[in-house]
PyMOL commands that place a pseudoatom at each C-alpha (Angstrom):
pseudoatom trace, name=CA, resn=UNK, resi=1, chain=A, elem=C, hetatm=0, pos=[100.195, 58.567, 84.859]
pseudoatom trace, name=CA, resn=UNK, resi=2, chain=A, elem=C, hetatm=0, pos=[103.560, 58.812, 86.945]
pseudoatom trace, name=CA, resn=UNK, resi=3, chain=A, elem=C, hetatm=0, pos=[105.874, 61.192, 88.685]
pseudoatom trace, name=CA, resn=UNK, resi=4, chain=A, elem=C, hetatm=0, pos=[105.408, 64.698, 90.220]
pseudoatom trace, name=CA, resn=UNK, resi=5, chain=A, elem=C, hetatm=0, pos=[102.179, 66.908, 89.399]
pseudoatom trace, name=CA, resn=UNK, resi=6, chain=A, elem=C, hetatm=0, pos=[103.952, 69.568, 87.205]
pseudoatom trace, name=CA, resn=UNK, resi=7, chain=A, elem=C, hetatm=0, pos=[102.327, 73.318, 86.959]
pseudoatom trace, name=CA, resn=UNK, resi=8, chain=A, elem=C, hetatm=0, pos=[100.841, 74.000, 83.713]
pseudoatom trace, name=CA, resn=UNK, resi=9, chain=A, elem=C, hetatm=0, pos=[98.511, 77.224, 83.359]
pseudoatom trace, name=CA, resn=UNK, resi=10, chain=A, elem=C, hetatm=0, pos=[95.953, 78.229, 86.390]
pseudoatom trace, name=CA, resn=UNK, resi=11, chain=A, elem=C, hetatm=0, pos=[94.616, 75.127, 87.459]
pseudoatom trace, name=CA, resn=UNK, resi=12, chain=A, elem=C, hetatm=0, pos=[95.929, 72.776, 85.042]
pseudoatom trace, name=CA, resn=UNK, resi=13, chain=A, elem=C, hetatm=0, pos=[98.529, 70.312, 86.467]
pseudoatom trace, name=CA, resn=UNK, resi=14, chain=A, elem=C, hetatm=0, pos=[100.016, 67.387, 84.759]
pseudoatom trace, name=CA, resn=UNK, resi=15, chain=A, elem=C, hetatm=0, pos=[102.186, 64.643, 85.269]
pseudoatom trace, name=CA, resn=UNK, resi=16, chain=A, elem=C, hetatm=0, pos=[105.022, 63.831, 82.775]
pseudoatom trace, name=CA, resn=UNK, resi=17, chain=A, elem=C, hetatm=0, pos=[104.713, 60.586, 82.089]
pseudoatom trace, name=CA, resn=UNK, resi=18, chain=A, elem=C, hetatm=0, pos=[101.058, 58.877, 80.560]
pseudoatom trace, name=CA, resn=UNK, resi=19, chain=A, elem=C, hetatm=0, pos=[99.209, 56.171, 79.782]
pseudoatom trace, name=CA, resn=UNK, resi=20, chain=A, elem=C, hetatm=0, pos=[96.227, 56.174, 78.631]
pseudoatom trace, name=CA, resn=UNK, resi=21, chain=A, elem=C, hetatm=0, pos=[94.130, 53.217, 76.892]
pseudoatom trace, name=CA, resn=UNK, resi=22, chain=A, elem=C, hetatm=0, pos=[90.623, 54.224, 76.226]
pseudoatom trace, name=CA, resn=UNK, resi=23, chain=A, elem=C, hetatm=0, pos=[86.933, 53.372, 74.403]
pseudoatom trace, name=CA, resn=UNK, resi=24, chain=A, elem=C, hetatm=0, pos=[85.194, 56.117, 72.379]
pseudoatom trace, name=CA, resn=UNK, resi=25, chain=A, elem=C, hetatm=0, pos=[81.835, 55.729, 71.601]
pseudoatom trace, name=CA, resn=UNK, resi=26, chain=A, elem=C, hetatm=0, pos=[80.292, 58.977, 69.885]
pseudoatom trace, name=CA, resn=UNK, resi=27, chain=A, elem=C, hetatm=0, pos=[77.474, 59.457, 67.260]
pseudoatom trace, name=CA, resn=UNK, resi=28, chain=A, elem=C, hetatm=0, pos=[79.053, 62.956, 64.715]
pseudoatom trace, name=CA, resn=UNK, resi=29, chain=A, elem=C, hetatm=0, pos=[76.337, 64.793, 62.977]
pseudoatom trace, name=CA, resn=UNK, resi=30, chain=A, elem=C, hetatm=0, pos=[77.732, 67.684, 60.529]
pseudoatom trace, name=CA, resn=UNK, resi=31, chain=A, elem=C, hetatm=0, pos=[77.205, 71.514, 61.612]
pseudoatom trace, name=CA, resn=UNK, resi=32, chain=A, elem=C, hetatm=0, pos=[75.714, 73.672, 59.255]
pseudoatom trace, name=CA, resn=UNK, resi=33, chain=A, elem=C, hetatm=0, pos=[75.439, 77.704, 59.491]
pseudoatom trace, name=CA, resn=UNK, resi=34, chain=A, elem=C, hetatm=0, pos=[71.525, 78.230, 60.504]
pseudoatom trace, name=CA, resn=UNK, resi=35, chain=A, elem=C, hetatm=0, pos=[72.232, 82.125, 59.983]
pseudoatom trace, name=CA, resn=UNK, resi=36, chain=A, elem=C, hetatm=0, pos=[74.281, 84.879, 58.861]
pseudoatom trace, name=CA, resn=UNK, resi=37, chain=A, elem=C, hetatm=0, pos=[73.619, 87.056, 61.124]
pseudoatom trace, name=CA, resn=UNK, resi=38, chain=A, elem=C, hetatm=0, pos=[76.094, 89.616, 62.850]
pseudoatom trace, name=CA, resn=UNK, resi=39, chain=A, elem=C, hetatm=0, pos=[75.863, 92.024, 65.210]
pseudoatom trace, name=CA, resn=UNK, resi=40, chain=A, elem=C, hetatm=0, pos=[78.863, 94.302, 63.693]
pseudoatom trace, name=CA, resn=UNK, resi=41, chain=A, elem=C, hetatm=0, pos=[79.396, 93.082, 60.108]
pseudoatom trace, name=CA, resn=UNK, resi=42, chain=A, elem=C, hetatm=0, pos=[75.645, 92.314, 59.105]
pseudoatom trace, name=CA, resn=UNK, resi=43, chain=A, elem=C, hetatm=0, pos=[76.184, 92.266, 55.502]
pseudoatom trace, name=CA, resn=UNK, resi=44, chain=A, elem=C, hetatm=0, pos=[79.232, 89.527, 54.990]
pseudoatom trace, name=CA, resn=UNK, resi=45, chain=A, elem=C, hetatm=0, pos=[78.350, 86.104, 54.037]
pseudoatom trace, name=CA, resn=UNK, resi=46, chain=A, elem=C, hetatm=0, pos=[80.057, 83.573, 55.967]
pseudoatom trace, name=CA, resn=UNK, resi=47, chain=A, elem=C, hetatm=0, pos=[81.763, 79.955, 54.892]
pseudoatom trace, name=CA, resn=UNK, resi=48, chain=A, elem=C, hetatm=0, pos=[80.052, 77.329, 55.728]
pseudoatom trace, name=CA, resn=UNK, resi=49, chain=A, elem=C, hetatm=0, pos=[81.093, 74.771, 58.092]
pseudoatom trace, name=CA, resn=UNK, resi=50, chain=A, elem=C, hetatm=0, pos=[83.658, 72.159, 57.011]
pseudoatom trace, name=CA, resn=UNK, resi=51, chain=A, elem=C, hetatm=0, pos=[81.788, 69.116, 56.395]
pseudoatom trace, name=CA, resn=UNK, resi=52, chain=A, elem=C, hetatm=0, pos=[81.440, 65.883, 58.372]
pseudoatom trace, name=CA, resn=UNK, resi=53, chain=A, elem=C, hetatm=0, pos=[80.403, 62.221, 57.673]
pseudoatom trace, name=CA, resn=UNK, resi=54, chain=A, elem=C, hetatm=0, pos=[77.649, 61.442, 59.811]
pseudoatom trace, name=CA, resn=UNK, resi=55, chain=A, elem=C, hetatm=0, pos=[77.869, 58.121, 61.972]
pseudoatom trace, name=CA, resn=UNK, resi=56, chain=A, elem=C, hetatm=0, pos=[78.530, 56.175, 65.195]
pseudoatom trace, name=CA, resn=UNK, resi=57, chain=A, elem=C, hetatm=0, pos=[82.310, 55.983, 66.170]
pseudoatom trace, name=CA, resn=UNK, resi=58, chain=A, elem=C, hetatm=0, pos=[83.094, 53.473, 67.945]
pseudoatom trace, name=CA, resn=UNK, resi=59, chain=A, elem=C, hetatm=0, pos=[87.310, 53.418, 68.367]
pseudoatom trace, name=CA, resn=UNK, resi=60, chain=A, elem=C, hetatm=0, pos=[90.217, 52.336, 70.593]
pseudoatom trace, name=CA, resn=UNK, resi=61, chain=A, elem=C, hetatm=0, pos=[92.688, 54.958, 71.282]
pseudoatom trace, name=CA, resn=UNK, resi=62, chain=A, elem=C, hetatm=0, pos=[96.102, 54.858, 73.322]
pseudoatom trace, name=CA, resn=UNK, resi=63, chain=A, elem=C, hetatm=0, pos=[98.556, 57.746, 74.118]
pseudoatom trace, name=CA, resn=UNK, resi=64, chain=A, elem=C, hetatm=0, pos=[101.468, 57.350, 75.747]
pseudoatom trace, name=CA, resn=UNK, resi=65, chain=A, elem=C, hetatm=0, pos=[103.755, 60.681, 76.986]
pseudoatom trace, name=CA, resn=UNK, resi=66, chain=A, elem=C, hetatm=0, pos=[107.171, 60.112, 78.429]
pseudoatom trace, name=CA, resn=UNK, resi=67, chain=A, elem=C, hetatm=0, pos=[107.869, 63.631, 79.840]
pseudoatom trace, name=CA, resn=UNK, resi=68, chain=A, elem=C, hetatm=0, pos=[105.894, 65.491, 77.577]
pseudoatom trace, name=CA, resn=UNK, resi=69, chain=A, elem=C, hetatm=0, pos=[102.919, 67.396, 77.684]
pseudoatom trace, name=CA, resn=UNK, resi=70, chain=A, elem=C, hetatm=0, pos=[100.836, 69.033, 74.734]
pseudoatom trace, name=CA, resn=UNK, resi=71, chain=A, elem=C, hetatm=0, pos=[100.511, 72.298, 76.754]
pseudoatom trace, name=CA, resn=UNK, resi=72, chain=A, elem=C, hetatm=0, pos=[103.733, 73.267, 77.217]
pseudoatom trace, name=CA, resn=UNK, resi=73, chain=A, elem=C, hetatm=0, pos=[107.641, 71.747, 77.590]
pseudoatom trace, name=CA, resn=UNK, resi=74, chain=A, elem=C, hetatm=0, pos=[107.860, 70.561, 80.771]
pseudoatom trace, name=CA, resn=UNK, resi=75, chain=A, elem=C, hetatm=0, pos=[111.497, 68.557, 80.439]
pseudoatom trace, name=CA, resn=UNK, resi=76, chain=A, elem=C, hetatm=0, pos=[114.561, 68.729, 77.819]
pseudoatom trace, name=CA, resn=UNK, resi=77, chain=A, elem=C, hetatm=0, pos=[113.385, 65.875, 76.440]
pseudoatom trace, name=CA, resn=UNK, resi=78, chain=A, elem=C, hetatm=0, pos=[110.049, 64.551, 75.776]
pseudoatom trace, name=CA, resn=UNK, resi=79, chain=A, elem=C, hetatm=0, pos=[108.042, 61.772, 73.386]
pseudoatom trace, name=CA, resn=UNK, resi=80, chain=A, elem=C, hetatm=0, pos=[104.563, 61.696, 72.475]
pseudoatom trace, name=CA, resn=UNK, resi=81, chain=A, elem=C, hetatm=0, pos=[102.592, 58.801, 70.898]
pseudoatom trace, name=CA, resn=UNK, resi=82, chain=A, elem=C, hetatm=0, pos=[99.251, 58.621, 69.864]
pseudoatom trace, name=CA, resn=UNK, resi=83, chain=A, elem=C, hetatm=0, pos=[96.892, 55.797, 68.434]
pseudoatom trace, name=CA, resn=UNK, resi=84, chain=A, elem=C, hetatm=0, pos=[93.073, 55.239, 67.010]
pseudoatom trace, name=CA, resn=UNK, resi=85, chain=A, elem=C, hetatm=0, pos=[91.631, 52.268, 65.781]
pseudoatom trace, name=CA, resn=UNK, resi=86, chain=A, elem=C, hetatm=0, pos=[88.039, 51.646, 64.806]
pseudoatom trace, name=CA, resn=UNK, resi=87, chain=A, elem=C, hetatm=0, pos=[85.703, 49.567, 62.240]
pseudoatom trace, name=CA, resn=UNK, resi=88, chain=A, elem=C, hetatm=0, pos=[82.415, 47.992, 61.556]
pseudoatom trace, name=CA, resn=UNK, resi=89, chain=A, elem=C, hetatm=0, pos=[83.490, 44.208, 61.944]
pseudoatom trace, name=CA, resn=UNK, resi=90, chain=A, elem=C, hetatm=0, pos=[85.267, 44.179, 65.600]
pseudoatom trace, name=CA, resn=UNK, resi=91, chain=A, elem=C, hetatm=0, pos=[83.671, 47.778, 66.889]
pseudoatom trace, name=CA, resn=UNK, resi=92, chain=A, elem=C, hetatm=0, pos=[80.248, 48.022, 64.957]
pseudoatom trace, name=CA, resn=UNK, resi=93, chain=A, elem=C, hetatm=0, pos=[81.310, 51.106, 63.920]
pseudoatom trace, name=CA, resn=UNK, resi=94, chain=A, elem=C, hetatm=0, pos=[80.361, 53.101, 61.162]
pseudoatom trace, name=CA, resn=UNK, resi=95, chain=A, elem=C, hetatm=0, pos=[83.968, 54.387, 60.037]
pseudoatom trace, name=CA, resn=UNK, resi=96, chain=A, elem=C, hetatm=0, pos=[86.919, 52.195, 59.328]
pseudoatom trace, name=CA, resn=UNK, resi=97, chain=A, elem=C, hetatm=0, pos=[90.408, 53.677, 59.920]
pseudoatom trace, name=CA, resn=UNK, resi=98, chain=A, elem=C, hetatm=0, pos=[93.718, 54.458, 62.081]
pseudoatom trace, name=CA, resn=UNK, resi=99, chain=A, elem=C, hetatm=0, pos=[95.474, 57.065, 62.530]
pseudoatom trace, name=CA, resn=UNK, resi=100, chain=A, elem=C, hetatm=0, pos=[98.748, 58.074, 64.726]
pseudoatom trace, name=CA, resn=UNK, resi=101, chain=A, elem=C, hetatm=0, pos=[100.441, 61.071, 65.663]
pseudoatom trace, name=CA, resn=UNK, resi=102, chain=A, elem=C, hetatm=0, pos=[103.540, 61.725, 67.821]
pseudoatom trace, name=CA, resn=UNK, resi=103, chain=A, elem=C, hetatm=0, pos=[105.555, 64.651, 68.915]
pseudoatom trace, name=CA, resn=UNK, resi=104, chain=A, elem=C, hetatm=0, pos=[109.097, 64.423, 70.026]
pseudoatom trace, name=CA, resn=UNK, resi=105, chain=A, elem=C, hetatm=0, pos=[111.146, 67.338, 71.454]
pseudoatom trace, name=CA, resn=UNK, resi=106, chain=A, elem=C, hetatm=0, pos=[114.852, 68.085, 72.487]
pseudoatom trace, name=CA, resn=UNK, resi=107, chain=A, elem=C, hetatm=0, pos=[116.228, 71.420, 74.259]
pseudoatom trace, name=CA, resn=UNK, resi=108, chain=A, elem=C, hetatm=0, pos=[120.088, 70.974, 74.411]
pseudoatom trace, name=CA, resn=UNK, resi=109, chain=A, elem=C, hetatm=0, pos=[123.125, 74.073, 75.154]
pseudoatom trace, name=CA, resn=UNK, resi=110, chain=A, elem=C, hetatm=0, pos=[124.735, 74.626, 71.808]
pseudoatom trace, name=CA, resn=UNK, resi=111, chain=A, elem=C, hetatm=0, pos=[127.279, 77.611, 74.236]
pseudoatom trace, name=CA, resn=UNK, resi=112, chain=A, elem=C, hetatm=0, pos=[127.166, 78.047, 77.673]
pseudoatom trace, name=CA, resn=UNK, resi=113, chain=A, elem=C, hetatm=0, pos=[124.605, 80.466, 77.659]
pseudoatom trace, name=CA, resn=UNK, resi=114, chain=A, elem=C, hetatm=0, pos=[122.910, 79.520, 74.816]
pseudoatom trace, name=CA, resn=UNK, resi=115, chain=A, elem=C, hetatm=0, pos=[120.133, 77.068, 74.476]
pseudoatom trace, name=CA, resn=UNK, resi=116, chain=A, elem=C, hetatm=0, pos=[118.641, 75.341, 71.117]
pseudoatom trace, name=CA, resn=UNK, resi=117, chain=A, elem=C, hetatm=0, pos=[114.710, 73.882, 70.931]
pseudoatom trace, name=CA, resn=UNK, resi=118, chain=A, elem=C, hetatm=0, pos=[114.042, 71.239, 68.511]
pseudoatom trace, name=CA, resn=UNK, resi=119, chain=A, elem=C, hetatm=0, pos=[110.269, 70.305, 68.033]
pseudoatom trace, name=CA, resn=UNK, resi=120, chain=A, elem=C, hetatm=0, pos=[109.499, 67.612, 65.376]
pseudoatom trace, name=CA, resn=UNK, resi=121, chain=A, elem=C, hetatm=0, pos=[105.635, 66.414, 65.048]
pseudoatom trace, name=CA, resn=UNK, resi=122, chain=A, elem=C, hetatm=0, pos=[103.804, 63.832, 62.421]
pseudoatom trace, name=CA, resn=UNK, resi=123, chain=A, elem=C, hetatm=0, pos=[101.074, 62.276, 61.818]
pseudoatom trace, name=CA, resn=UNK, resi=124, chain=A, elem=C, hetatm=0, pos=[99.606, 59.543, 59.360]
pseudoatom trace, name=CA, resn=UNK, resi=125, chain=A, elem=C, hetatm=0, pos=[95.930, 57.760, 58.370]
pseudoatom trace, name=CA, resn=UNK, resi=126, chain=A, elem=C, hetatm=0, pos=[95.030, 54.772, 56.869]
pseudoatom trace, name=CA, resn=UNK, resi=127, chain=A, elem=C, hetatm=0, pos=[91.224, 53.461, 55.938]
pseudoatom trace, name=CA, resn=UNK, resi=128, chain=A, elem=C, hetatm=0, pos=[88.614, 55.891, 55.066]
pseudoatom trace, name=CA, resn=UNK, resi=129, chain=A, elem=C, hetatm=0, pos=[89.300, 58.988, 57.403]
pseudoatom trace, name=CA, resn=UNK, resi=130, chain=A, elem=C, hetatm=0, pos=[86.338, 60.913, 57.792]
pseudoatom trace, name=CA, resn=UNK, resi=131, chain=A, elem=C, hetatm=0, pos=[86.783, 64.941, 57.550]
pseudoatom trace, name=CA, resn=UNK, resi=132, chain=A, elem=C, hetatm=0, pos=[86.637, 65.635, 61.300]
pseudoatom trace, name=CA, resn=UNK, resi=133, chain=A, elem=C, hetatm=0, pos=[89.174, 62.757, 61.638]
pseudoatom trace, name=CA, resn=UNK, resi=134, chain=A, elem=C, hetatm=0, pos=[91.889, 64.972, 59.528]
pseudoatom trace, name=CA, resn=UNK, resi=135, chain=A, elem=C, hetatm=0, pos=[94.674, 66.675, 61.000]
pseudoatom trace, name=CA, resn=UNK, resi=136, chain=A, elem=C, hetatm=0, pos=[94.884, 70.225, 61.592]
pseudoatom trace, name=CA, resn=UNK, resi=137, chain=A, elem=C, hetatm=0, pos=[97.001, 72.732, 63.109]
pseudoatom trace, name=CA, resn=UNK, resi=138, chain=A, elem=C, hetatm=0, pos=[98.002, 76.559, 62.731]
pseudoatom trace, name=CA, resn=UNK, resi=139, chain=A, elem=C, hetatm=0, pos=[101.090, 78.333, 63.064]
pseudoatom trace, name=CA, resn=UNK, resi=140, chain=A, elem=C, hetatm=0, pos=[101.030, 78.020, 66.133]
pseudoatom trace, name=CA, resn=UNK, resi=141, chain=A, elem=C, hetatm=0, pos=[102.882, 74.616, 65.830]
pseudoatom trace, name=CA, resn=UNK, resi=142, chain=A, elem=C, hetatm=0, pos=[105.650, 76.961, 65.335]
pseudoatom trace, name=CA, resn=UNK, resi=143, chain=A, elem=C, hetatm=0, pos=[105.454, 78.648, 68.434]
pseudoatom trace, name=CA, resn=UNK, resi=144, chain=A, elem=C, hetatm=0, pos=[105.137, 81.488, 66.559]
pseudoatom trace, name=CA, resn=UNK, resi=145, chain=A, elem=C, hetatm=0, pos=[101.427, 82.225, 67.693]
pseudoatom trace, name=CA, resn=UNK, resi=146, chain=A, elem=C, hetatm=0, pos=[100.064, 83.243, 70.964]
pseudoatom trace, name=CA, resn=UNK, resi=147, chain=A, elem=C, hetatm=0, pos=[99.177, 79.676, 73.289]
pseudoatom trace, name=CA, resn=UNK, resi=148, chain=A, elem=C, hetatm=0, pos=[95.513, 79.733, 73.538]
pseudoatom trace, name=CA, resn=UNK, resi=149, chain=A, elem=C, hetatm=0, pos=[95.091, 82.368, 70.312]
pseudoatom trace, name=CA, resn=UNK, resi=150, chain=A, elem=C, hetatm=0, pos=[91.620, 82.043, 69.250]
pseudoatom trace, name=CA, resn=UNK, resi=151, chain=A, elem=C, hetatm=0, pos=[91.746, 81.076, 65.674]
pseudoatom trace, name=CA, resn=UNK, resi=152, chain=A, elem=C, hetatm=0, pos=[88.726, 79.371, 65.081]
pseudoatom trace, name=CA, resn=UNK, resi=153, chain=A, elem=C, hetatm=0, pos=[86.880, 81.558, 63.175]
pseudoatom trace, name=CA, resn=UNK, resi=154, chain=A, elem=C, hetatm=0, pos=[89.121, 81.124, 60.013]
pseudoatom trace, name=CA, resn=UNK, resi=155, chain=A, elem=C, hetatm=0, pos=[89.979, 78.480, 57.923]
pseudoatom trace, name=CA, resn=UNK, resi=156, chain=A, elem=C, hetatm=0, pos=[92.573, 76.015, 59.468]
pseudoatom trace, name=CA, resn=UNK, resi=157, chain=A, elem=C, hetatm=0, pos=[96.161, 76.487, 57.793]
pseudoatom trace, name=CA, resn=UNK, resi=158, chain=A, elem=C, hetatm=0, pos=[96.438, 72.193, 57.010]
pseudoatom trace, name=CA, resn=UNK, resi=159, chain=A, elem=C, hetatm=0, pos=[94.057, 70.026, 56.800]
pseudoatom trace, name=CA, resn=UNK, resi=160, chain=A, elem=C, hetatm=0, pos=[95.157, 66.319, 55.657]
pseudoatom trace, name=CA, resn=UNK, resi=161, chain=A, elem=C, hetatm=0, pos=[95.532, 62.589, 56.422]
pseudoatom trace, name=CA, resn=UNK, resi=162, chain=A, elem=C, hetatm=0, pos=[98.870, 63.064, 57.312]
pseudoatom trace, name=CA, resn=UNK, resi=163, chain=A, elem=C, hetatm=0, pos=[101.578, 65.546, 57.592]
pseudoatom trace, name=CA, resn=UNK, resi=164, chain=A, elem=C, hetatm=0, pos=[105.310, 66.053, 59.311]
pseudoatom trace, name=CA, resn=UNK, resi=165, chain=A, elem=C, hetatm=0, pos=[106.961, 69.503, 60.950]
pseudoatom trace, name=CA, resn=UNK, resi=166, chain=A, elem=C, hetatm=0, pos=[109.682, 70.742, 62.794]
pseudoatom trace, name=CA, resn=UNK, resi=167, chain=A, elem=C, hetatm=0, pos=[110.130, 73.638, 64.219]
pseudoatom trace, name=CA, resn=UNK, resi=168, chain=A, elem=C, hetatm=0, pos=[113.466, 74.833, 65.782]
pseudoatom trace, name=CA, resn=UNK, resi=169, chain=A, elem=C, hetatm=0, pos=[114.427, 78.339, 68.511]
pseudoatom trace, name=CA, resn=UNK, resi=170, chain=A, elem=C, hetatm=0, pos=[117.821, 79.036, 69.114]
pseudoatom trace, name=CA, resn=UNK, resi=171, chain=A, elem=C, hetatm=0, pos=[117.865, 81.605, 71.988]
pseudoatom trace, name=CA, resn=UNK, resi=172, chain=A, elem=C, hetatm=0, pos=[121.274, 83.646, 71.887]
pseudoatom trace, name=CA, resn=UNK, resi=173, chain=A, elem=C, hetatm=0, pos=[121.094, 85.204, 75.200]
pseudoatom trace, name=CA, resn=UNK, resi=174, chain=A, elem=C, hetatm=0, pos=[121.996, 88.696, 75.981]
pseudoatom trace, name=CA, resn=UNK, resi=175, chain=A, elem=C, hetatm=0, pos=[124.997, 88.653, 73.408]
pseudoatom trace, name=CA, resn=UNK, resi=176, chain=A, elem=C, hetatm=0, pos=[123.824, 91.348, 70.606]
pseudoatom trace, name=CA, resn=UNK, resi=177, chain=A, elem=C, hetatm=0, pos=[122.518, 93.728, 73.586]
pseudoatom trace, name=CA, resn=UNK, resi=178, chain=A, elem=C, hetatm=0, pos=[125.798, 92.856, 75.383]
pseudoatom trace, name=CA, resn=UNK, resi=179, chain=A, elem=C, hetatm=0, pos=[128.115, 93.368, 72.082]
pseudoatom trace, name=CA, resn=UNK, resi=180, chain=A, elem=C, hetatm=0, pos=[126.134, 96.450, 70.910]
pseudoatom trace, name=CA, resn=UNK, resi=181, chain=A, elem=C, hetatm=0, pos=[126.456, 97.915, 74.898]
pseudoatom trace, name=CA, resn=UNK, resi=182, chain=A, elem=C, hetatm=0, pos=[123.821, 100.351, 74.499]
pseudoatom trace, name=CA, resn=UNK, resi=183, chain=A, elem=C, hetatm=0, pos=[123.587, 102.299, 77.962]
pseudoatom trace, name=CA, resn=UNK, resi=184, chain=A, elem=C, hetatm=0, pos=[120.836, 100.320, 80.344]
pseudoatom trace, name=CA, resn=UNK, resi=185, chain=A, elem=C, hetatm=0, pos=[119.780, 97.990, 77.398]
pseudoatom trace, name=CA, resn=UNK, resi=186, chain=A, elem=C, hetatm=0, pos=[121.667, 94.423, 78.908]
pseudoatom trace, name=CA, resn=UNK, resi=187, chain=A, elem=C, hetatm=0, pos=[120.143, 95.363, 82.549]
pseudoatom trace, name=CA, resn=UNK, resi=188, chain=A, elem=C, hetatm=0, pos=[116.937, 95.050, 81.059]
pseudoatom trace, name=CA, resn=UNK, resi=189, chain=A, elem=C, hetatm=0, pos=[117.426, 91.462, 79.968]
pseudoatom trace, name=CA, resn=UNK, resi=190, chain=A, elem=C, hetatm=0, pos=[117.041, 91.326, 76.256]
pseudoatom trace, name=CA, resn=UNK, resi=191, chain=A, elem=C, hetatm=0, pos=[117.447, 88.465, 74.784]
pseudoatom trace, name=CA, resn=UNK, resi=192, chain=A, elem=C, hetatm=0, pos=[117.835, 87.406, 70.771]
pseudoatom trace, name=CA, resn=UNK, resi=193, chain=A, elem=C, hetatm=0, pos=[115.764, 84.514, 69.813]
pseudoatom trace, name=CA, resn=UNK, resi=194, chain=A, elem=C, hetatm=0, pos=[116.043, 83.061, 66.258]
pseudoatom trace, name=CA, resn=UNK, resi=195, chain=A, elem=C, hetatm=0, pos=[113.157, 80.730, 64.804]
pseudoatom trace, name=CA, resn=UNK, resi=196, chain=A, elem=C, hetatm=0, pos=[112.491, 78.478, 61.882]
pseudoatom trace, name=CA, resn=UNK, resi=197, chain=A, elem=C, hetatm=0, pos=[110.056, 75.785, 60.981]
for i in range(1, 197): cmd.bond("trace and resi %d" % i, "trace and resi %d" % (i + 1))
show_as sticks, trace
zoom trace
């Protein structure tokens, strides 16, 4: 990874541009609920856990970021690619698939106090992807969710081999509190975000 450490959350620095080539080499046993116990809702039954193919994985992976950073926008521009490879004749392993993601965003002035986000993600699989090998996000691809909202608990929102979004914010500024000129409302900073995904 190159160029200046760039603040992130607490203690979480990162630098904008990454490459990463790497060997996995992980043995995936499913999860299954042992109880349904709860301490405040003793009487629902709960889902059990997705399931998983059991096996060794044994994979290649690359990622490569050019001013981008899965945490948060750190540039106006940014690219994100992302590759697996694995399978039993090279790797001895037990799965045989790829898959690749990548995330590409823009932030460009649209007026000269106005500013437009563009997000676009996708994804894709090929082989026999094993369940804990799909993809899966939330809303929160959006941006329309808290960062860091625990979600867990529920069932994800997609889960698939591969998939495509884009999300897009158009901030307006203070123009409807400055149009409107409701006493003290424009000191306070308002702003008028629109969003759509």
């Amino acid at each position: 990874s190159t160029g200046q450490l760039r603040f992130i959350k607490r203690d979480l620095f990162e630098r904008p541009y990454l490459l990463r080539i790497g060997y996995r080499d992980e043995t995936h046993l499913p999860a299954e609920v042992s109880t349904n116990f709860s301490v405040f809702r003793r009487k629902k039954t709960y889902r059990p856990n997705p399931p998983a193919h059991s096996g060794r994985l044994r994979a290649i992976y690359t990622q490569l970021n050019l001013n981008y950073s899965p945490s948060r926008r750190i540039g106006n521009l940014g690219l994100s690619l992302e590759a697996e490879f694995t399978g039993p004749k090279i790797l001895k392993s037990d799965f045989n698939y790829s898959q690749y993601k990548t995330a590409f965003y823009l932030r460009t002035t649209t007026l000269p106090l106005w500013t437009l986000d563009i997000n676009v993600t996708g994804g894709y699989a090929s082989g026999n992807l094993p369940a804990q090998r799909y993809h899966s996000f939330e809303s929160s691809t959006g941006g329309f969710a808290t960062a860091g909202a625990f979600r867990g608990l529920k069932e994800k929102e997609y889960y698939g081999d591969r998939f495509a979004t884009i999300s897009m914010e158009h901030n307006f500024g203070e123009l409807i509190p400055g149009l409107i000129r409701i006493p003290d409302i424009a000191s306070f900073g308002v702003e008028v975000i629109a969003y759509g995904g």
